[in-house]
C-alpha positions in Angstrom: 7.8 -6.2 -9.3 10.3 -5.0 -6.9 9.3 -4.6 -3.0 10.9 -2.1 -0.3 11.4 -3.7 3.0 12.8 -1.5 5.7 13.0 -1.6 9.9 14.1 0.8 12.7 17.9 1.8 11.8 19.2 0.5 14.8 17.4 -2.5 17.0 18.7 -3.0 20.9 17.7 -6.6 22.0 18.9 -8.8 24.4 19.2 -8.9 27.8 19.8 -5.4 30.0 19.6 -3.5 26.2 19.1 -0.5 28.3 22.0 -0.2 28.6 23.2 -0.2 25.4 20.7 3.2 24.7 23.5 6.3 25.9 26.4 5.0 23.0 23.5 5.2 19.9 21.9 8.7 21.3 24.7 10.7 21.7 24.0 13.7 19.1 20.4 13.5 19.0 20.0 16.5 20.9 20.3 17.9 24.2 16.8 17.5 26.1 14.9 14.8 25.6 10.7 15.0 26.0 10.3 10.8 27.9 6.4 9.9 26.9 5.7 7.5 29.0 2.9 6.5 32.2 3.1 7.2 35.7 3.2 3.9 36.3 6.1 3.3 33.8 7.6 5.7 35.8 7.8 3.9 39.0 9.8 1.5 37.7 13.2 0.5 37.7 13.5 0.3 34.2 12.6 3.8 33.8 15.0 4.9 37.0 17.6 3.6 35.1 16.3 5.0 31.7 17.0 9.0 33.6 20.2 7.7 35.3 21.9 6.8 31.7 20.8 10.3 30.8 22.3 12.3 33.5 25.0 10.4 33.3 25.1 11.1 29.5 24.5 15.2 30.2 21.2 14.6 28.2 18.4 16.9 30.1 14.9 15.5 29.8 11.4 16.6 31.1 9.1 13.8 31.8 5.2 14.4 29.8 2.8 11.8 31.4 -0.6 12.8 29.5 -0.9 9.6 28.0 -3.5 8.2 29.5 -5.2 5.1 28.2 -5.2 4.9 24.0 -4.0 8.4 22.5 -6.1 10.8 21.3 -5.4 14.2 19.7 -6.3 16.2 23.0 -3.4 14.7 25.1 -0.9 14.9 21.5 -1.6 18.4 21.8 -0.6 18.8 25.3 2.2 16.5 24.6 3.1 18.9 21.7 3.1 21.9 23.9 5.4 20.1 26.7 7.7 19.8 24.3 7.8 23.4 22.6 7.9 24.8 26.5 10.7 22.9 27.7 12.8 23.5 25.0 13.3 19.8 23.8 14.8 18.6 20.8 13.9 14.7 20.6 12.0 12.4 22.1 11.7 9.1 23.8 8.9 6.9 24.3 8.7 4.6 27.5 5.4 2.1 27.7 3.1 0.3 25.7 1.7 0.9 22.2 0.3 4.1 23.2 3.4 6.0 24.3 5.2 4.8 21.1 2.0 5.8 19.1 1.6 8.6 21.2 5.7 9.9 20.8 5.5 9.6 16.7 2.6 12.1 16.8 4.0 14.7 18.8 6.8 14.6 16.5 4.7 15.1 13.3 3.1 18.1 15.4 5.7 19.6 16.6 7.5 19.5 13.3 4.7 20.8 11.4 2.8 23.1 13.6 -0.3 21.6 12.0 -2.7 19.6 13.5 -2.2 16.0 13.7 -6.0 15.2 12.8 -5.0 17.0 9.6 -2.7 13.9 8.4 -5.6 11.3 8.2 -5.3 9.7 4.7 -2.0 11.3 3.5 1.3 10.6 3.7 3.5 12.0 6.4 6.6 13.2 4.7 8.2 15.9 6.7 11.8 15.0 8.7 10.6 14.7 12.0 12.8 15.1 15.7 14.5 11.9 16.6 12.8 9.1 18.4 13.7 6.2 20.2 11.2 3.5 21.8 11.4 1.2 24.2 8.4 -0.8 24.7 7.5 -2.4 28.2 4.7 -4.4 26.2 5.2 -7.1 23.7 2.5 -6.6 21.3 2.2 -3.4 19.2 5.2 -3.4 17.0 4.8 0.5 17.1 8.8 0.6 18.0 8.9 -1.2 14.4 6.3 0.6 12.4 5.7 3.6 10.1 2.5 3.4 11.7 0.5 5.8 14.3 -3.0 5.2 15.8 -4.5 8.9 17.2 -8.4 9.3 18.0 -9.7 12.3 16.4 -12.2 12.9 19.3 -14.2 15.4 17.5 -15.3 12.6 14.9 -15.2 9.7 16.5 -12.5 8.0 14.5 -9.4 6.3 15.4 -6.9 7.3 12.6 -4.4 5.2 11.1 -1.4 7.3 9.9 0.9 6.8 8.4 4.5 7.4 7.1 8.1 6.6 6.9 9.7 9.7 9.0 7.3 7.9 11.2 9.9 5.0 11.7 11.8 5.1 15.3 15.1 5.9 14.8 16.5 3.5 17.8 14.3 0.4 19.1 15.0 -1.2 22.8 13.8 -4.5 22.8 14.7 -5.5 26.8 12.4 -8.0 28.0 13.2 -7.9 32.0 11.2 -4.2 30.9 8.1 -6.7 30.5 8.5 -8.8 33.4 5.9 -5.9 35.7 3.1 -6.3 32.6 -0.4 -6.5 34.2 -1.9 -10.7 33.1 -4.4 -8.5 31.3 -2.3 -6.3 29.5 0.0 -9.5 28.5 -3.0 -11.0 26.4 -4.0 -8.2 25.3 -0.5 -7.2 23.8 0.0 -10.7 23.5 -2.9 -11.3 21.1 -2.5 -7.8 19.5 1.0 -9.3 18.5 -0.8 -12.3 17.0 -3.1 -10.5 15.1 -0.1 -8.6 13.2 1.8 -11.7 12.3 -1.5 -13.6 10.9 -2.7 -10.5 9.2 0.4 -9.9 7.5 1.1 -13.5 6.5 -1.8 -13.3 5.0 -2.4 -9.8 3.8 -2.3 -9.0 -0.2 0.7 -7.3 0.5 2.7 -10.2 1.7 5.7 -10.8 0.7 8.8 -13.8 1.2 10.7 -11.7 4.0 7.5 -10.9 5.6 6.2 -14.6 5.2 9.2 -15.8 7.1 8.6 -13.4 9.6 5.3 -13.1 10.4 5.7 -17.7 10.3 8.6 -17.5 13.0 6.5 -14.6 15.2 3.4 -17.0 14.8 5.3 -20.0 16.2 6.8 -17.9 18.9 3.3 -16.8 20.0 1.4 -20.0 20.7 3.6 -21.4 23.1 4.6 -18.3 24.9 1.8 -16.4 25.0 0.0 -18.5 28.1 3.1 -19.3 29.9 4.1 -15.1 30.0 0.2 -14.7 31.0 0.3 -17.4 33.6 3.6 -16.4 35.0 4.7 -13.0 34.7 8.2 -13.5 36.1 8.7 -16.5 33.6 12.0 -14.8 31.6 11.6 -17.2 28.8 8.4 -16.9 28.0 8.4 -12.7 28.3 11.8 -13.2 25.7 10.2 -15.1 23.0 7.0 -12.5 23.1 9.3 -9.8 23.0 11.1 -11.1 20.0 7.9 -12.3 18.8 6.2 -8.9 18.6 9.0 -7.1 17.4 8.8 -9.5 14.4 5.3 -9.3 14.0 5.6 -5.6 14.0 8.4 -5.3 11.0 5.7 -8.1 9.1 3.1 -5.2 9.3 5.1 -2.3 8.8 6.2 -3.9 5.2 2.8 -6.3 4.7 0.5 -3.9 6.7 -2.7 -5.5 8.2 -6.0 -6.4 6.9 -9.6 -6.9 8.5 -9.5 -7.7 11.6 -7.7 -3.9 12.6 -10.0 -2.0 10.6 -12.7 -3.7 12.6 -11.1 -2.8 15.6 -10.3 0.5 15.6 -13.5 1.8 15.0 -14.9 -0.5 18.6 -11.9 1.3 20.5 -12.8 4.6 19.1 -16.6 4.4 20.2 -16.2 1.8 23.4 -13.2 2.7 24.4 -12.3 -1.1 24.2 -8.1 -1.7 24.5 -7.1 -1.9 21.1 -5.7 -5.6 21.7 -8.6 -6.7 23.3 -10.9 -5.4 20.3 -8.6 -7.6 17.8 -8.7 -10.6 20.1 -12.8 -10.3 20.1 -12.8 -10.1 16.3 -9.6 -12.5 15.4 -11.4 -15.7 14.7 -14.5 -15.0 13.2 -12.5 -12.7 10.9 -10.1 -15.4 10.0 -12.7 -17.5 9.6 -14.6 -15.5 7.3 -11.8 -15.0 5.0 -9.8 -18.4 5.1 -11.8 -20.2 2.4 -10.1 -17.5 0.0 -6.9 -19.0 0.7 -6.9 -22.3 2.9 -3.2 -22.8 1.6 -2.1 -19.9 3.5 -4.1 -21.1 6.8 -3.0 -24.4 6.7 1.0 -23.1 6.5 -0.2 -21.4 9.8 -1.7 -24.8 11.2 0.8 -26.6 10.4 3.5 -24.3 12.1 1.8 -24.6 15.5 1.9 -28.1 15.3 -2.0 -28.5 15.3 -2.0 -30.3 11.7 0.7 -32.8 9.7 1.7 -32.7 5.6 -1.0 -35.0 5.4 -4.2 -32.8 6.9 -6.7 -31.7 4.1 -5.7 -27.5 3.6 -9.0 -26.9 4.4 -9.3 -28.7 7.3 -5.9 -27.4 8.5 -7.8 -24.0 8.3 -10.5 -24.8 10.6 -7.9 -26.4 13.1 -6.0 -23.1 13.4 -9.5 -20.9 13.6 -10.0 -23.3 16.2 -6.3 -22.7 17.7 -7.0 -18.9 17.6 -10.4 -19.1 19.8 -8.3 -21.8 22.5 -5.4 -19.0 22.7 -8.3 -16.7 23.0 -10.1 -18.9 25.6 -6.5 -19.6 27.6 -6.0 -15.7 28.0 -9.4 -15.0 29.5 -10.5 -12.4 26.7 -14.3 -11.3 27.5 -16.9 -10.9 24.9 -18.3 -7.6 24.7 -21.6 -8.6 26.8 -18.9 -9.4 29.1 -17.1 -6.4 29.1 -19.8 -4.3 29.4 -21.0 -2.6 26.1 -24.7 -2.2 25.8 -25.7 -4.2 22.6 -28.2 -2.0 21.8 -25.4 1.0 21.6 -23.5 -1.2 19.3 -26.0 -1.9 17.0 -27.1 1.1 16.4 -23.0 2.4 16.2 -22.4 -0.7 13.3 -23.1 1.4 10.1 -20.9 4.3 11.2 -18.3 1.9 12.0 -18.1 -0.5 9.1 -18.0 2.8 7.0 -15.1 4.0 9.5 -13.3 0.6 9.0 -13.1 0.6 5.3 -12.2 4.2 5.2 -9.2 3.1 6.9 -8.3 1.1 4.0 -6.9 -1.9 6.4 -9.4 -4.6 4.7 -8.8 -3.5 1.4 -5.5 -5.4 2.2 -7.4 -8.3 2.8 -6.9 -11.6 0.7 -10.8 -11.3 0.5 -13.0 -8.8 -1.5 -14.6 -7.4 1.6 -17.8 -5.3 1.3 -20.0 -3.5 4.4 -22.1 -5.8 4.6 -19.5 -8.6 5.6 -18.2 -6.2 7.9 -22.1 -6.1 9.5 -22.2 -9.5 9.3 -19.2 -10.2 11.3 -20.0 -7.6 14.0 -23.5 -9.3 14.5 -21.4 -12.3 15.3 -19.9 -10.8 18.4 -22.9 -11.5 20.3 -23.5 -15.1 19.5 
C-alpha cells in the first residue's frame, strides 16, 4: 500500500535564516498578525523579524495572549486581533505554543466557527498563510499538520488535526535558540525525543520516517545535555534544531503513540509543560510497550551507541529504557511529587484521563494493543 509523505513547502535553515524570510513572503498579504511572547519580543531575533518587514512594506500588529500552553480563550482573542487589525496572514514567533497557537487562529478566522468545534474531524478549509519560526527545538509544530488547543470548558487538551494546518514557510535559525531558558531546553529537548522514538516506533511508521526519526534520535543523545549545560554552545543548539525539525516531519507522516496521549490529558488538568509531561511518562511507556517489538528498540540502542550487533534485542531494549531515564536524569526533569501535584488530586483525575487519552486516538498508534487499564497502570507508576 502506497504512503503520502509531505513537509512545510518551503524550509529556512542554516545559519542567520532570518534573513532569508522577506524573498519567500512577498505576496502573502499586506499585514501580518506576529503570535509570539513578550519575552520573544525582547529579543533581537524578533527586532530583526519587524525590521525585515518594514523594510519589506509588510504592516504587522503584534498579539501577545499566548500565555503558557494555548487554550481556546486566548485563540479567540488571538482571532479577534486579527479580524480588528485588518490582517491577512500570520506569523508565529516562540515555542510550540505560538506555532500551535498561530495554526488555530487561522482555522478560526477562516471559518468563523469555533475552534473547540474541530475536535475529532478533519480540518479541510484553505486557511491564511503561515510562517513559523520556532525559538525552541522540540515541538516540530513548524513541521506538523498538527495543533494542540485546551478546550477549558471540558478539560481536554485537543489534538487537531489537518493538512491546511501545514506552515507554509518554516525558519529553522538556531542563534534564535541560543536565549532558551536550561528548563525549557529539556523540556523541548525531550519533547523532541519523544516524537522521534514514537514515530520510529509507531504502527504508522514508515522507511522515510524510520530514517528520520533514527538520524533525529542520534542527534538528540549527544546534544541534548551539552545545549542544557551550555546555552551559548552553537553546536549543540544546531544539532537540536535540526534534530527537532526531523523529529517533527517523523510525526507529522508516522504520528505519535502513548506516551502523548498520556500527556496531554496531565497538561490539561495540572497544567504540567507539555514536554515535561512526556519526559515524566517516556520510559515507563517505552518500557511497557518494547517487549512487542524489541527489534525496533534495539535499532534505537544500537544507534546511540549503548549496544553492539552482538547485544541480545531484548537486552538492547532495556539498555535504551535505561538510556531514556539517564537523559532524563542529566536534564533534571522532576517527578510529579516533585513538581508539586497533589497525588491524591491525581488519582482521583486517572479515570477521566485515561478515557481522555484514548479518545485522542494517539495510543491506538501504538505498536501495542493498549487498553485503560494499562494506561492506569502506568500512571500509578509515576509515583514509585
Amino acid at each position: 500500500m502506497g504512503r503520502e509523505f509531505f513537509l512545510p513547502n518551503i524550509i529556512l535553515t542554516g545559519e542567520n535564516a532570518l534573513e532569508e524570510l522577506p524573498a519567500h513572503i512577498m505576496g502573502f498579504g499586506k499585514k501580518a498578525l506576529i503570535v509570539t511572547g513578550k519575552t520573544v519580543c525582547t529579543l533581537d531575533g524578533f527586532k530583526k523579524l519587524t525590521k525585515q518587514l518594514s523594510e519589506c512594506e509588510i504592516a504587522y500588529e503584534v498579539f501577545t495572549g499566548v500565555t503558557g500552553e494555548p487554550d481556546d480563550r486566548m485563540i479567540m482573542s488571538g482571532m479577534e486581533a486579527y479580524v480588528a487589525n485588518g490582517c491577512d496572514f500570520l506569523i508565529a514567533m516562540g515555542g510550540g505554543s505560538p506555532i500551535d497557537s498561530m495554526k488555530a487562529i487561522a482555522v478560526w478566522v477562516a471559518t468563523g466557527k469555533n475552534i473547540c468545534d474541530y475536535y475529532g474531524t478533519d480540518i479541510t478549509k484553505e486557511l491564511p498563510k503561515m510562517v513559523a519560526i520556532p525559538t525552541t527545538a522540540g515541538t516540530g509544530s513548524e513541521a506538523t499538520q498538527f495543533t494542540v488547543i485546551t478546550d477549558t470548558r471540558n478539560s481536554v487538551k485537543m489534538l487537531l488535526k489537518g493538512k491546511t494546518l501545514m506552515p507554509d514557510v518554516a525558519v529553522i535559525d538556531a542563534s534564535l535558540c541560543v536565549s532558551s531558558p536550561k528548563n525549557i531546553t529539556a523540556f523541548t529537548g525531550l519533547d523532541a525525543l519523544t516524537h522521534a522514538v514514537e514515530s520510529y516506533t509507531s504502527k504508522r511508521a514508515q522507511p522515510l520516517t524510520d530514517d528520520i526519526s533514527l538520524s533525529a534520535v542520534k542527534r538528540i543523545f549527544p546534544y541534548l545535555v551539552r545545549a542544557y549545560n551550555d546555552g551559548k554552545d552553537v553546536k549543540a543548539r544546531t544539532e537540536m534544531s535540526i534534530a527537532a525539525l526531523e523529529a517533527g516531519i517523523a510525526i507529522n507522516n508516522a504520528s505519535v503513540t502513548l506516551v502523548h496521549g498520556m500527556s496531554r490529558p496531565i497538561g490539561a488538568l495540572f497544567h504540567i509543560p507539555h514536554g515535561l509531561s512526556n519526559a515524566m511518562l517516556l520510559p515507563d511507556c517505552i518500557q511497557f510497550v518494547s517487549d512487542t517489538a524489541y527489534e525496533k528498540f534495539a535499532a534505537l540502542a544500537r544507534a546511540i551507541g549503548v549496544a553492539t550487533l552482538e547485544t541480545k534485542d531484548s537486552v538492547a531494549t532495556e539498555l535504551f529504557v535505561e538510556a531514556l531515564r539517564d537523559i532524563c536524569r542529566q536534564c533534571n526533569i522532576p517527578t510529579l511529587r516533585e513538581y508539586g501535584v497533589d497525588q491524591k488530586d491525581f488519582y482521583d483525575s486517572m479515570s477521566k484521563m485515561a478515557d481522555d487519552a484514548l479518545q485522542s486516538g494517539s495510543p491506538a498508534n501504538t505498536i501495542k494493543e493498549i487498553s485503560k487499564e494499562d494506561i492506569l497502570e502506568i500512571y500509578q507508576k509515576l509515583w514509585r
